[in-house]
C-alpha positions as a printed Julia matrix, in Angstrom:
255×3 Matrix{Float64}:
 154.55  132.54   53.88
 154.14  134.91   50.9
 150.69  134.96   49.04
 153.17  134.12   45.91
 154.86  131.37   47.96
 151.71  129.64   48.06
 150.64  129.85   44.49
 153.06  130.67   42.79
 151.87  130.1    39.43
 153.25  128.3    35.91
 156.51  128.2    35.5
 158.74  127.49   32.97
 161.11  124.66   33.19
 164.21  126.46   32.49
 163.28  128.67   35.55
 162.69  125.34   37.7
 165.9   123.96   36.92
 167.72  127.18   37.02
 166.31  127.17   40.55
 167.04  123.59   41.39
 170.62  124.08   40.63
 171.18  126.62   42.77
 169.53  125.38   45.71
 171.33  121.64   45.49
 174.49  123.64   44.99
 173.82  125.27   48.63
 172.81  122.1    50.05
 176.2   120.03   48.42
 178.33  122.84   50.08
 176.59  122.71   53.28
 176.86  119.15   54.15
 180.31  118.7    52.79
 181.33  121.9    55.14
 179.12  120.2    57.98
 181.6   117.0    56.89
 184.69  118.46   57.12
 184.11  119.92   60.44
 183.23  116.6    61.96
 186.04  114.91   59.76
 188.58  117.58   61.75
 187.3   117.28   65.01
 187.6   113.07   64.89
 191.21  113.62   63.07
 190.41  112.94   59.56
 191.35  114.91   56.69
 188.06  114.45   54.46
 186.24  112.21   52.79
 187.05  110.95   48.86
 185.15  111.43   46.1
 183.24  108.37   46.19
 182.35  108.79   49.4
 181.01  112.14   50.22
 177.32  112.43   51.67
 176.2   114.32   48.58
 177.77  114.12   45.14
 176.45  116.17   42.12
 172.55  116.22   41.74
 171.7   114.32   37.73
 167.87  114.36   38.11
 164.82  116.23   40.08
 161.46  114.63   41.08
 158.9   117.24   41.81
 156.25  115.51   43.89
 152.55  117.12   43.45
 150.63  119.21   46.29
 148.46  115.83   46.82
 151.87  114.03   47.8
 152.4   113.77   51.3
 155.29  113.15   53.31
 155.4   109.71   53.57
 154.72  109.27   50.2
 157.81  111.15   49.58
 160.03  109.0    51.93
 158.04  105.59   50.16
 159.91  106.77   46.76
 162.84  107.77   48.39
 163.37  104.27   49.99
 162.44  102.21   46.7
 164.93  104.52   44.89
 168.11  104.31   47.53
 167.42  100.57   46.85
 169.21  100.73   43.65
 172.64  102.87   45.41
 170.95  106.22   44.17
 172.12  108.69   46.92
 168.7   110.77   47.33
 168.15  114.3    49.15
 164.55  115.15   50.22
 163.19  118.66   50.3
 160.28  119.57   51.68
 159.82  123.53   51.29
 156.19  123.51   51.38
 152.59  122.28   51.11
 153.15  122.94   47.34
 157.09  122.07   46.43
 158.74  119.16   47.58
 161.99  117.8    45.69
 163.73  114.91   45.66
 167.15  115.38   44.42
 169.13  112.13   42.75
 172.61  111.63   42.57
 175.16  109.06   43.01
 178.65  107.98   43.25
 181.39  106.84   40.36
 181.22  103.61   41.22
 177.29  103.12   41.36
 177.48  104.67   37.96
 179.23  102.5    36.59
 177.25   99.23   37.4
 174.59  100.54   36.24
 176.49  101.06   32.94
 177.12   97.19   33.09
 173.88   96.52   33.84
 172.56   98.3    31.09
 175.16   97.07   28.69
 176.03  100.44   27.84
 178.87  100.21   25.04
 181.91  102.13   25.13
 185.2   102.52   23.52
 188.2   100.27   25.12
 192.0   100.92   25.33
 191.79   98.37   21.74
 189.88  101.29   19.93
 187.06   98.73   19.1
 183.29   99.27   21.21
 182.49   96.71   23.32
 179.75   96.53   26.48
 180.86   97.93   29.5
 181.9    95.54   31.77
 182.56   96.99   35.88
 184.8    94.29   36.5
 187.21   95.01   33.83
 187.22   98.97   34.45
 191.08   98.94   33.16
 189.89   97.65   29.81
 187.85  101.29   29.14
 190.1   103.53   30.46
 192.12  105.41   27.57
 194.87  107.3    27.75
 194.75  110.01   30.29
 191.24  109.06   31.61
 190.18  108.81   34.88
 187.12  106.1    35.42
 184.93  109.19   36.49
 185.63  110.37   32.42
 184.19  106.93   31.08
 180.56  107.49   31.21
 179.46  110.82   29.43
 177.32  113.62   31.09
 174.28  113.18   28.8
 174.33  108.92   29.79
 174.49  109.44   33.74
 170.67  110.68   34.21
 169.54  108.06   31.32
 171.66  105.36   33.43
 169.54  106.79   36.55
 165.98  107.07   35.21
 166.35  103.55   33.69
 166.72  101.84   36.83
 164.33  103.72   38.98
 161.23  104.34   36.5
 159.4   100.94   36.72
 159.93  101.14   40.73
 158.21  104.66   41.2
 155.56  104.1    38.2
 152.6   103.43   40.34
 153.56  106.6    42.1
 153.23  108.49   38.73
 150.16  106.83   37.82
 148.49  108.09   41.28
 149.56  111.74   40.6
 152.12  111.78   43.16
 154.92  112.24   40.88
 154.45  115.67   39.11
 157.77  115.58   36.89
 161.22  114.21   36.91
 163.99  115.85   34.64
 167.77  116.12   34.71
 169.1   119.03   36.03
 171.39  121.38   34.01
 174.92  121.7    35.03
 175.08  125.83   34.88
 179.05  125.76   36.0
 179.21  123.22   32.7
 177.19  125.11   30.37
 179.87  127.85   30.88
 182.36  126.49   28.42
 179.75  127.09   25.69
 179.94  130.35   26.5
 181.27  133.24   23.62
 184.84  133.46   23.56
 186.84  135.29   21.05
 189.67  133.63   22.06
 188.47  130.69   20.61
 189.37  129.28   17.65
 187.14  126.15   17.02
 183.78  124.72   18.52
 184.41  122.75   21.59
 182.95  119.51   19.59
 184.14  116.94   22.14
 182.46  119.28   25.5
 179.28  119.2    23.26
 178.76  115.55   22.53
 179.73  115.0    26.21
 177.23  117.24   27.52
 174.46  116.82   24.66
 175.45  113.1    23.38
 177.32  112.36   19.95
 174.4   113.16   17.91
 174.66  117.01   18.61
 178.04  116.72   18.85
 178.22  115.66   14.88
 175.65  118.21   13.71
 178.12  120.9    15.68
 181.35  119.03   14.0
 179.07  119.0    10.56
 178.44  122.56   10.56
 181.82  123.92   11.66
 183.2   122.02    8.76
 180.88  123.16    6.03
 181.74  126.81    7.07
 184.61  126.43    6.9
 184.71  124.96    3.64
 182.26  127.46    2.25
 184.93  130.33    3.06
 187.61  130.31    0.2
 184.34  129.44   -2.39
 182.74  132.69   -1.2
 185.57  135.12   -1.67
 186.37  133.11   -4.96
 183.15  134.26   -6.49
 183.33  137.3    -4.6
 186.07  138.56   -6.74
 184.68  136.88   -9.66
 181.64  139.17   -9.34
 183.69  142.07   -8.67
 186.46  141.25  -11.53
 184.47  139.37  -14.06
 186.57  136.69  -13.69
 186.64  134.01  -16.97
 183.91  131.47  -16.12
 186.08  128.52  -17.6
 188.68  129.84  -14.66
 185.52  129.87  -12.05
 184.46  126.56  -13.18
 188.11  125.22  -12.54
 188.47  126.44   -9.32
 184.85  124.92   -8.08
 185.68  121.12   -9.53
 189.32  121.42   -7.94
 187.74  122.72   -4.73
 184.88  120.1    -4.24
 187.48  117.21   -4.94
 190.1   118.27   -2.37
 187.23  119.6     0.06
């Protein structure tokens, strides 16, 4: 192993999770291609959704140096307690992982169990409830659409935190963050063919609070744009200030 292997250093968290992506990406597409050759040897076509050995990493525990194996596998068992699919990593003396994921429906009791309120087919918000899954889906949603991105790792570290919290307190647990979906953050991406923010990918990803700044300052551009030529040609023409007036008390109402 490399001298920068071993030490390699402070880094920043974007880095990490930049990092973290790609390597849980590798490992997803490994097992699922070590699936489906087993699946086609016994016959089977594949596995579902639901059911797949690995489904998309939400959160990363990075255990410290001091954190040895077995108090890796001691976290990973109190945390598969609660249905959380886990995938240990052990790269090194100094970087072990412990990636967190699970399935729709493991998602969505934990949505029950945290009374997590969302919208039903009745327009009106009302606490989830896993047994009546029909209830919350709307129109052209699937039940993997109900929960949004920015609730799943909140859902996860909810359930799991008072579990591993001696763990923390010991110094095995160096940090635990959710991971960044890159192949997501693509959509935010500049595009001139675009001709409005993508408000509702925002509050999905970010949670409704960004989402209405976003939605907030779209609008107040675009409301700012026939003011600012207005008195753009009243600079240039002089315009009659009673007209300017006029036009700004007309504008504010219908704005």
């Amino acid at each position: 192993m490399s001298e920068d292997a071993k030490s390699p250093g402070p880094r920043t968290r974007n880095i990490i999770e930049n990092q973290l992506f790609r390597r849980q990406r590798s490992l997803k597409l490994e097992a699922l291609q070590r699936q489906r050759t087993l699946d086609s040897n016994d016959g089977v076509e594949g596995l579902g959704a639901d059911t797949e050995p690995f489904d998309k990493t939400h959160i990363v525990i990075i255990f410290t140096e001091k954190a040895k194996l077995r108090h890796c596998q001691d976290v990973e068992k109190i945390i598969q307690e609660f249905g959380i699919q886990t995938t240990l990593e052990i790269v090194g003396k100094t970087e072990k992982y412990l990636y967190l994921s699970a399935s729709v429906d493991t998602l969505l009791r934990l949505a029950d169990a945290a009374e997590l309120e969302k919208m039903t087919t009745t327009h009106s918000m009302q606490k989830f409830n896993h047994g009546c899954i029909s209830d919350f889906l709307l129109p052209g949603m699937g039940k993997e659409q109900i929960l949004r991105y920015c609730e799943i790792p909140v859902l996860i570290k909810d359930v799991i935190q008072d579990g591993i919290k001696s763990y923390v307190q010991k110094g095995y647990i160096e940090d635990m963050f959710p991971l960044h979906d890159i192949l997501y953050l693509e959509r935010f991406n500049w595009n001139l063919k675009r001709t409005k923010l993508p408000i509702e990918d925002i509050r999905n990803y970010f949670g409704s609070s960004i989402g209405l700044y976003f939605g907030f300052i779209e609008f107040y551009t675009k409301a700012l744009i026939f003011p600012s030529l207005f008195g753009i040609l009243q600079y240039v023409f002089d315009l009659n200030i009673s007209l300017v007036c006029s036009f700004y008390v007309v504008w504010t109402t219908v704005s």
